[in-house]
C-alpha positions as a Markdown table, in Angstrom:
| # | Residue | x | y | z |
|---|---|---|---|---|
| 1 | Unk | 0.0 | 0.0 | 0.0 |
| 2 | Unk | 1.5 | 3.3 | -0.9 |
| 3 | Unk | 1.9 | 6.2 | 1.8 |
| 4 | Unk | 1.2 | 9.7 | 1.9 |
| 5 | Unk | 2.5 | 11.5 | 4.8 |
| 6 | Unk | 1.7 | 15.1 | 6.4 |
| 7 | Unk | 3.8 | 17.5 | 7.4 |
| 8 | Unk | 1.3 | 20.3 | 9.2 |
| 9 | Unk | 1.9 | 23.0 | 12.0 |
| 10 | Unk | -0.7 | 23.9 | 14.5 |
| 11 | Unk | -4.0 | 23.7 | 11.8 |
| 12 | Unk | -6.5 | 21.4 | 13.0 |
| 13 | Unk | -9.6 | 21.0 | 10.5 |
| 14 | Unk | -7.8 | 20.6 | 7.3 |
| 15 | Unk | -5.1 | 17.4 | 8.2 |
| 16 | Unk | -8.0 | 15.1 | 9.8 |
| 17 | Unk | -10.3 | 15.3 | 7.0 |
| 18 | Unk | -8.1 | 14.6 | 4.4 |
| 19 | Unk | -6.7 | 11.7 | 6.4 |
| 20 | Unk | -10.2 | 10.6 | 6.7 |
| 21 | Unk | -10.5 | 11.3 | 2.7 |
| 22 | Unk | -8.3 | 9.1 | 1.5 |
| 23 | Unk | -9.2 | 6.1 | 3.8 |
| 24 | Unk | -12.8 | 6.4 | 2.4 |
| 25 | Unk | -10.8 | 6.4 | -1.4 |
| 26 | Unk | -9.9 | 2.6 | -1.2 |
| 27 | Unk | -7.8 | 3.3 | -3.2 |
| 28 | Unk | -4.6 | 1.4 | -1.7 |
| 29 | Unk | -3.5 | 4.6 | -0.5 |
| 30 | Unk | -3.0 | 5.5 | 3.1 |
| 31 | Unk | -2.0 | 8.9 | 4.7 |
| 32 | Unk | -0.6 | 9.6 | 7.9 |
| 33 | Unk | 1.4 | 12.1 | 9.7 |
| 34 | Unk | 4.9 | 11.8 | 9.6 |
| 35 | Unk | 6.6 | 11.3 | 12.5 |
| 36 | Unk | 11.1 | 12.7 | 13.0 |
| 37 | Unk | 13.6 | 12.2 | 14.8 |
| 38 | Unk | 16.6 | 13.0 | 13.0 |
| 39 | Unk | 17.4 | 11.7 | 9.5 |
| 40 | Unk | 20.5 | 10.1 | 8.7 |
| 41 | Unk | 22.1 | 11.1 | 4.6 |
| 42 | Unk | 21.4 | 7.4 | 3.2 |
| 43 | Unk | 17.7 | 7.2 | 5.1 |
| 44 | Unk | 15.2 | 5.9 | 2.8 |
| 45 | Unk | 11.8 | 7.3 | 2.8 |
| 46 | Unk | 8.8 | 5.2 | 3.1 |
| 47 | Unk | 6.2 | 7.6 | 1.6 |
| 48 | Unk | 5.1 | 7.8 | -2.1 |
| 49 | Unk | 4.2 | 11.2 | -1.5 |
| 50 | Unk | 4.7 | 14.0 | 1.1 |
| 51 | Unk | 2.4 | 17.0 | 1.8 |
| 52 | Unk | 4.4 | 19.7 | 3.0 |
| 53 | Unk | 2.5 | 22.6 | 5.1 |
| 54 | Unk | 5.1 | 24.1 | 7.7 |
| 55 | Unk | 8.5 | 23.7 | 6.2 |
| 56 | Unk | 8.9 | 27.5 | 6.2 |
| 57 | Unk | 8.8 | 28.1 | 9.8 |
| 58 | Unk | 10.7 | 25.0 | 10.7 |
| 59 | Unk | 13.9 | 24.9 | 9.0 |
| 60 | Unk | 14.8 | 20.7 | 9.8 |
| 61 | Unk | 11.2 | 19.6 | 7.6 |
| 62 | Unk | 12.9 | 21.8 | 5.0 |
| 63 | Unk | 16.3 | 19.5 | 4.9 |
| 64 | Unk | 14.4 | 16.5 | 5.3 |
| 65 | Unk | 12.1 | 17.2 | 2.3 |
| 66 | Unk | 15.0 | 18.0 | 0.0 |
| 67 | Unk | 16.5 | 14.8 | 0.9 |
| 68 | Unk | 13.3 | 13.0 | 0.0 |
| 69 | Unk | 13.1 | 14.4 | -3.0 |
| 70 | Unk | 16.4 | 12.9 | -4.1 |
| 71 | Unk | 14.9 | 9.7 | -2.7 |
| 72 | Unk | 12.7 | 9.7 | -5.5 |
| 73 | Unk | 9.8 | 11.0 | -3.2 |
| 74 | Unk | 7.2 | 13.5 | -5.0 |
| 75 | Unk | 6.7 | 16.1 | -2.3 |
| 76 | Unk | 3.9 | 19.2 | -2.3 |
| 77 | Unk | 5.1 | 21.7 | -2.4 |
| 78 | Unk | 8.5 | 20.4 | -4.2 |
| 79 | Unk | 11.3 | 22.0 | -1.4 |
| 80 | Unk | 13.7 | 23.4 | -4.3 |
| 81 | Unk | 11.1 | 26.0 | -5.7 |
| 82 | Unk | 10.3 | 27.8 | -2.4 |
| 83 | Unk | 13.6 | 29.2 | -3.3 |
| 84 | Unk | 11.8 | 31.4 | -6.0 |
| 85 | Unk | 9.5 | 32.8 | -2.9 |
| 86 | Unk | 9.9 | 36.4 | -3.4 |
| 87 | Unk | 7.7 | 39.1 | -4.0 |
| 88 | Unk | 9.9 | 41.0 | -6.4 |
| 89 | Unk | 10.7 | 37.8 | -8.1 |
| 90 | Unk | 7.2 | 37.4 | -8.4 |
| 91 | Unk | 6.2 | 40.7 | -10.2 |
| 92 | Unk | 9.4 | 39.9 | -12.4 |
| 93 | Unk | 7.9 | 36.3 | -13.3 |
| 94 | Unk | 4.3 | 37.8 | -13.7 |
| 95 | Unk | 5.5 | 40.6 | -16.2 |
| 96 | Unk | 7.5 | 37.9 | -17.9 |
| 97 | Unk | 4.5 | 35.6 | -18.5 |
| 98 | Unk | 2.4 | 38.7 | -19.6 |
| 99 | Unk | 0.1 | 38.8 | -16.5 |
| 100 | Unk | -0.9 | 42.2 | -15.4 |
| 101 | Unk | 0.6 | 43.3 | -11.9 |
| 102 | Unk | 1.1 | 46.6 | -9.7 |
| 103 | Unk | 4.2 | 48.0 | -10.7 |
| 104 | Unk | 7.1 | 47.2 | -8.3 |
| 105 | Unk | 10.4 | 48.3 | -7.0 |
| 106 | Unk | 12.8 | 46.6 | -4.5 |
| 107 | Unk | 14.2 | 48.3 | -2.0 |
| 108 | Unk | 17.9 | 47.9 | -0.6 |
| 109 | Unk | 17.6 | 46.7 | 3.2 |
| 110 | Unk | 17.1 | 49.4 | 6.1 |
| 111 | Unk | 19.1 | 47.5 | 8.4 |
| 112 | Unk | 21.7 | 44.7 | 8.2 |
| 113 | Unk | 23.8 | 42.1 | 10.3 |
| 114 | Unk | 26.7 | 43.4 | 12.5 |
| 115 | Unk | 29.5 | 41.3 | 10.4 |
| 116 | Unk | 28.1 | 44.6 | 7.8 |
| 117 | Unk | 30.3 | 47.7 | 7.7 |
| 118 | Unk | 27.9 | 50.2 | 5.6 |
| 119 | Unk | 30.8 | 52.1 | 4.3 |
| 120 | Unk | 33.0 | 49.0 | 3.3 |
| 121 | Unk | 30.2 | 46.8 | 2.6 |
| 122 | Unk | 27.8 | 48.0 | 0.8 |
| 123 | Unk | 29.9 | 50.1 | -1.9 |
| 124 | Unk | 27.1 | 49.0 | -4.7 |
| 125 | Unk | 24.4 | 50.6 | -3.2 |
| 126 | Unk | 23.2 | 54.3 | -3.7 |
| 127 | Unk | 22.7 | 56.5 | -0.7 |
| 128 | Unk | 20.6 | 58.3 | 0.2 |
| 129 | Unk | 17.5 | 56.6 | -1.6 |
| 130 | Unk | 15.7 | 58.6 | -4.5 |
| 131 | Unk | 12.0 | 58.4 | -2.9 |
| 132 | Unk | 10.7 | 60.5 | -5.4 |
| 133 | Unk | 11.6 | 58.8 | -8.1 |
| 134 | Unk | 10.7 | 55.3 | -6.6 |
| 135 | Unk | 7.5 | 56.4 | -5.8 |
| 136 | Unk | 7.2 | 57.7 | -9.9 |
| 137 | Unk | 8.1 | 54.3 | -11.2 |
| 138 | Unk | 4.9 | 53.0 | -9.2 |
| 139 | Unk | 2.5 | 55.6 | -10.2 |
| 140 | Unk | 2.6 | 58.2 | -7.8 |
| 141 | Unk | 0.8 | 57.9 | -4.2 |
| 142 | Unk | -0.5 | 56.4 | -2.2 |
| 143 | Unk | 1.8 | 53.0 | -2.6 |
| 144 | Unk | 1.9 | 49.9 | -0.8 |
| 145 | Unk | 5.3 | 48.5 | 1.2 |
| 146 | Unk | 5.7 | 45.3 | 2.0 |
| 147 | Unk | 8.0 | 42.6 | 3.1 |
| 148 | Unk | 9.1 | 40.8 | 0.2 |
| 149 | Unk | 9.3 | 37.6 | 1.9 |
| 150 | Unk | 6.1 | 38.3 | 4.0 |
| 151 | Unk | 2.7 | 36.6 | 4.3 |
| 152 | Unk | -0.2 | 36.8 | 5.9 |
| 153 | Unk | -0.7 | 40.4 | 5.5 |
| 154 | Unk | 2.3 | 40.9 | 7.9 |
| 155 | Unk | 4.7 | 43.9 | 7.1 |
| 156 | Unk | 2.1 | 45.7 | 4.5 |
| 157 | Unk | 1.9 | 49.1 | 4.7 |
| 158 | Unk | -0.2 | 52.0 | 2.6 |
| 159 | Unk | 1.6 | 55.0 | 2.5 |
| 160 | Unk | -0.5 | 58.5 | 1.3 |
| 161 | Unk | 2.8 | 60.5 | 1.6 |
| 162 | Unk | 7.1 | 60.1 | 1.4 |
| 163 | Unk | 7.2 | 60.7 | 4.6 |
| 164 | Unk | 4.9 | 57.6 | 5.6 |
| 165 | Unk | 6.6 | 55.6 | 3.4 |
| 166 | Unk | 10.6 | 56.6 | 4.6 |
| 167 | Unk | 8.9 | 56.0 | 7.9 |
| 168 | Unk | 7.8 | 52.7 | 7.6 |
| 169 | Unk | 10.6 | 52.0 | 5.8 |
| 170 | Unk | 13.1 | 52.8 | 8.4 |
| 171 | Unk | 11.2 | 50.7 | 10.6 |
| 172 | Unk | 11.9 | 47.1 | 8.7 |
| 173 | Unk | 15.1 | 46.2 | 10.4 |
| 174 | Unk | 16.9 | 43.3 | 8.7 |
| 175 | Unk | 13.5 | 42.9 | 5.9 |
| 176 | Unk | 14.0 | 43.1 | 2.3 |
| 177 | Unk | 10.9 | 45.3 | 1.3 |
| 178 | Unk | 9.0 | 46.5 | -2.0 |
| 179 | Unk | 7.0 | 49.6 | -2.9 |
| 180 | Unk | 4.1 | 48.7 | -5.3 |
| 181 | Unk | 1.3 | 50.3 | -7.2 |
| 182 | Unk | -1.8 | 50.8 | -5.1 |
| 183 | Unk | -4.4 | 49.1 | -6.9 |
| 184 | Unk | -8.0 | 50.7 | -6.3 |
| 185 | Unk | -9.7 | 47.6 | -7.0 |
| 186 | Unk | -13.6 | 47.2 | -7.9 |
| 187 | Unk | -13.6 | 43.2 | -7.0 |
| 188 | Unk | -11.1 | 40.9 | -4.9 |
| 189 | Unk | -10.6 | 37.2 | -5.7 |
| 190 | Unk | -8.7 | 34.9 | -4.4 |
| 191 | Unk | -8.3 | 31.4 | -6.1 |
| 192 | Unk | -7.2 | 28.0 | -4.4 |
| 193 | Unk | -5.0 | 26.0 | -6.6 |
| 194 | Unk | -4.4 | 21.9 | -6.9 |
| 195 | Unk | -2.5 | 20.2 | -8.7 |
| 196 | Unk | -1.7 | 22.6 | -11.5 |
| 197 | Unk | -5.2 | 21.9 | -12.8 |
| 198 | Unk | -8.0 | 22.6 | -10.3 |
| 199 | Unk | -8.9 | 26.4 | -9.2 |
| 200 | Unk | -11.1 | 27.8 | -7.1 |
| 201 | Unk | -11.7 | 31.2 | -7.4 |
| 202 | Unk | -13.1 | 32.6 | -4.3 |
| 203 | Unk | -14.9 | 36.1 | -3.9 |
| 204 | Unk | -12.8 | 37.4 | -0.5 |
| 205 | Unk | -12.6 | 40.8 | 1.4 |
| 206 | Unk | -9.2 | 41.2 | 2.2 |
| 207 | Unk | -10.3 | 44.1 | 4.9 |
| 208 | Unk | -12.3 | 41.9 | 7.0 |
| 209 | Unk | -9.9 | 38.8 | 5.9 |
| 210 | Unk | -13.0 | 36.4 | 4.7 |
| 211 | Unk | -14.6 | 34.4 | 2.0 |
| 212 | Unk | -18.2 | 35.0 | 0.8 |
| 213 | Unk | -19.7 | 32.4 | -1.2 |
| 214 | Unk | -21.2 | 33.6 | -4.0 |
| 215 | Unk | -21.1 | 31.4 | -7.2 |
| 216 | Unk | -21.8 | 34.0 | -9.6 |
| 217 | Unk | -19.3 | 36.9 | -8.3 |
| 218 | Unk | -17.2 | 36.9 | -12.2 |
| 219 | Unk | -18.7 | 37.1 | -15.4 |
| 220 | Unk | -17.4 | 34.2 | -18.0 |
| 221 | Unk | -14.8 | 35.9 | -19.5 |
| 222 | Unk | -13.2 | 37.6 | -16.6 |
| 223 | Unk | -13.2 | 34.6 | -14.6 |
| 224 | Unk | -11.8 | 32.4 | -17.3 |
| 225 | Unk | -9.0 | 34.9 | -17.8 |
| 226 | Unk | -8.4 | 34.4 | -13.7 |
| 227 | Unk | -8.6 | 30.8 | -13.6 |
| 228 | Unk | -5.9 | 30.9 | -17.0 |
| 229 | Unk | -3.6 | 33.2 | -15.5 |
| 230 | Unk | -3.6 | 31.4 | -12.0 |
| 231 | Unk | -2.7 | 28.5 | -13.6 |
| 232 | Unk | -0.2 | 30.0 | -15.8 |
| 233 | Unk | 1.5 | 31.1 | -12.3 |
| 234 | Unk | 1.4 | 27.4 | -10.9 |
| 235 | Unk | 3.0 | 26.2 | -13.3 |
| 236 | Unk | 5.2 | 28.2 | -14.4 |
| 237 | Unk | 6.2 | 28.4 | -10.2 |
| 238 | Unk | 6.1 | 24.7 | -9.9 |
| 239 | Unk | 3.4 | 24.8 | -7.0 |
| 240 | Unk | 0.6 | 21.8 | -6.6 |
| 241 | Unk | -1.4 | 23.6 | -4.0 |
| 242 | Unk | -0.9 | 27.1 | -3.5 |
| 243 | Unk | -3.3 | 30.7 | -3.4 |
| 244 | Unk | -3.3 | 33.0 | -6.1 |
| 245 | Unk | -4.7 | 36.6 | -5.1 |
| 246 | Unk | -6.0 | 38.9 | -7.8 |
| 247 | Unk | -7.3 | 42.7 | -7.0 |
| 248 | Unk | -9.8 | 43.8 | -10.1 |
| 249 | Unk | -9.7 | 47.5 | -11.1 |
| 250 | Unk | -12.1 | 47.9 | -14.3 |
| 251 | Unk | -11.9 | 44.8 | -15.8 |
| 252 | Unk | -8.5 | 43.8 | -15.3 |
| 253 | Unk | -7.3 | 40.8 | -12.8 |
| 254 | Unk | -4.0 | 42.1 | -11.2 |
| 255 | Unk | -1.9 | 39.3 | -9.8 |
| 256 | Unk | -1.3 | 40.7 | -6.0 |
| 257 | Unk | -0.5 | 37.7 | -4.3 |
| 258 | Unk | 0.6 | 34.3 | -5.7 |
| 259 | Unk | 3.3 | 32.4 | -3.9 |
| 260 | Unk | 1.5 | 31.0 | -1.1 |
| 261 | Unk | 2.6 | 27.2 | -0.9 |
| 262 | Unk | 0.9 | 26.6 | 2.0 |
| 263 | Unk | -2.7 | 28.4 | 1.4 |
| 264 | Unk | -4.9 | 28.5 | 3.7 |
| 265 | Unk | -7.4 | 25.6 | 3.8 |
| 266 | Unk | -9.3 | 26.2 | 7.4 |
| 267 | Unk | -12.3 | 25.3 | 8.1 |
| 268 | Unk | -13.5 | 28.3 | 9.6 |
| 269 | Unk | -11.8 | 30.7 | 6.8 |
| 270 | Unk | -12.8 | 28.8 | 4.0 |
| 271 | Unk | -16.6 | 27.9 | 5.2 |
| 272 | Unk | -17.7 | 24.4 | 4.7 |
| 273 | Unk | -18.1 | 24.5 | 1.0 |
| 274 | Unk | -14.9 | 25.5 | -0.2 |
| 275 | Unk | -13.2 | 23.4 | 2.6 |
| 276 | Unk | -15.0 | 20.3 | 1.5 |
| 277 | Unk | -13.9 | 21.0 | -2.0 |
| 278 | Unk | -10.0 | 21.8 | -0.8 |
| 279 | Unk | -10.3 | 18.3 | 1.2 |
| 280 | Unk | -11.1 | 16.2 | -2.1 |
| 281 | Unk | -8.8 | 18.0 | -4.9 |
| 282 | Unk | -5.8 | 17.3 | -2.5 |
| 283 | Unk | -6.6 | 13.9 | -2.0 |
| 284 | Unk | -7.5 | 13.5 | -5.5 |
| 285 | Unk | -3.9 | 15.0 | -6.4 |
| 286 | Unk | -2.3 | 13.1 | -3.4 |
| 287 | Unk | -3.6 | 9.6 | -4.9 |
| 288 | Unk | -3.0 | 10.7 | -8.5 |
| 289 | Unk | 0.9 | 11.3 | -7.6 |
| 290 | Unk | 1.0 | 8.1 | -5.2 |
| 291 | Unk | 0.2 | 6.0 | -8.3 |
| 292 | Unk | 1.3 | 7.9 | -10.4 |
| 293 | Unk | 5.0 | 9.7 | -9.6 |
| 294 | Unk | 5.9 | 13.1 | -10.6 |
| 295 | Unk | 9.9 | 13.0 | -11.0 |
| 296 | Unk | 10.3 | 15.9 | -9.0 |
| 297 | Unk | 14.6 | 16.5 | -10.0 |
| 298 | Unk | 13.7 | 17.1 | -13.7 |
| 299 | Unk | 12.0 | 20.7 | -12.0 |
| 300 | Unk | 14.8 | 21.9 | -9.9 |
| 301 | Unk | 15.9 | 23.0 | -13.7 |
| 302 | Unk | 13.3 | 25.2 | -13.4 |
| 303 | Unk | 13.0 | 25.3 | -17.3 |
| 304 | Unk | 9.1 | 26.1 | -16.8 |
| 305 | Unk | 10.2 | 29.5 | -16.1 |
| 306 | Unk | 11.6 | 30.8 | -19.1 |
């Protein structure tokens, strides 16, 4: 019987269910949590597949899910493309594959580690900052800093003058931050991705941080041209479960927020009807790969990219 094994942090709807999923499947397929101890450099892995939800906060998953993945293992979300998990990166990547996005700028650092001497190390970098100028490439004001590595709405900032933003900005420390185009959007969606196939697109109020269900909140064409650009991002991105955000200012989907590779899929955030559609597309995908292996080292080429 093959094995699919769990790698979760402190979520509690989301893991049980799809255990419970894929034992009602029959489909000689089991999943359980993974349990670690330490991992020795020849270890072999006894999973088929691994689902990967909390490797970025705890940095040991990450090493051992790189070394399954040279065991042959498929894991979700494949280790070597969080790598790519930028914000700046991502407006690059979205320009690149022709998907519209607010304009961006990354910034140089505020703050850096002591071994840094600012006037020995840092000879590349202008100072002091242009702000004006910044704040032209993005469209003028108000703008949006954020944490280029950030999540969760953590670190995001809208800034109506130069002053607000050099303020916040001199308050990021050791963070690698971007100023962006403040979109004015009419509509907000955000779309659940699996398997570089399935998406959900989701109407969501990113002010009050929740999902309304409401089957009917994008017209035919707009919504296909979210559901083709979402998947144009997965897969160019390498994801198998991941959220794509997209702010909609007259007419136009604007890629916001796409490299999520461990979206949200609570209970209470989702509401029961996307949950129970975010239970059975992963263990639809989860079986699929089990039987089916994706061979995740021809990816780390990232060829998808380009």
């Amino acid at each position: 019987m093959k094995k699919i094994g769990l790698l979760v942090g402190r979520e509690w709807s989301w893991p049980p269910a799809f255990i419970e999923e894929i034992r009602k499947r029959d489909a000689d397929v089991q999943a359980e949590y993974v349990k670690l101890g330490g991992t020795g450099m020849d270890e072999p892995i006894p999973y088929a597949v691994l689902i990967d939800r909390i490797s970025h906060e705890v940095p040991y998953y990450r090493s051992y899910l790189k070394h399954a993945v040279l065991q042959g293992v498929t894991v979700v979300n494949n280790p070597f493309m969080w790598t790519a998990d930028d914000k700046f990166f991502g407006a690059s990547l979205a320009t690149k594959l022709g998907i519209a996005h607010p304009k961006t700028v990354a910034l140089p650092n505020k703050d850096y580690v002591p071994g840094i001497v600012p006037n020995e190390s840092l000879r590349n970098l202008i100072y002091p900052l242009d702000w004006q100028a910044i704040v032209d490439r993005v469209g003028g004001l108000p703008c949006i800093l954020k944490d280029a590595h950030g999540g969760g709405w953590r670190g995001v900032y809208v800034c109506h003058t130069i002053d607000d933003l050099i303020h916040n900005y001199n308050q990021s420390g050791l963070l690698t931050m971007v100023v962006q185009e403040y979109i004015r959007f009419d509509h907000y969606v955000r779309c659940l991705c699996i398997g570089r196939e399935q998406v959900m697109p989701m109407r969501y109020d990113p002010h009050a941080r929740k999902y309304i269900v409401d089957h009917d909140h994008l017209g035919r064409s707009l919504g296909q041209r979210v559901v083709e650009d979402s998947l144009k991002l997965v897969r160019a991105l390498g994801y198998d479960m991941n959220s794509v955000e997209w702010a909609i200012r007259d007419g136009v989907p604007y890629a916001i927020d796409f490299m999520n590779p461990a979206p949200d899929m609570d209970l209470y955030s989702l509401t029961p009807h996307y949950f129970d559609w975010a239970v059975r597309a992963m263990a639809d995908m989860a079986i699929r790969y089990a039987h089916n292996p994706r061979p995740p080292l021809a990816e780390i080429r990232w060829s998808q990219l380009f």
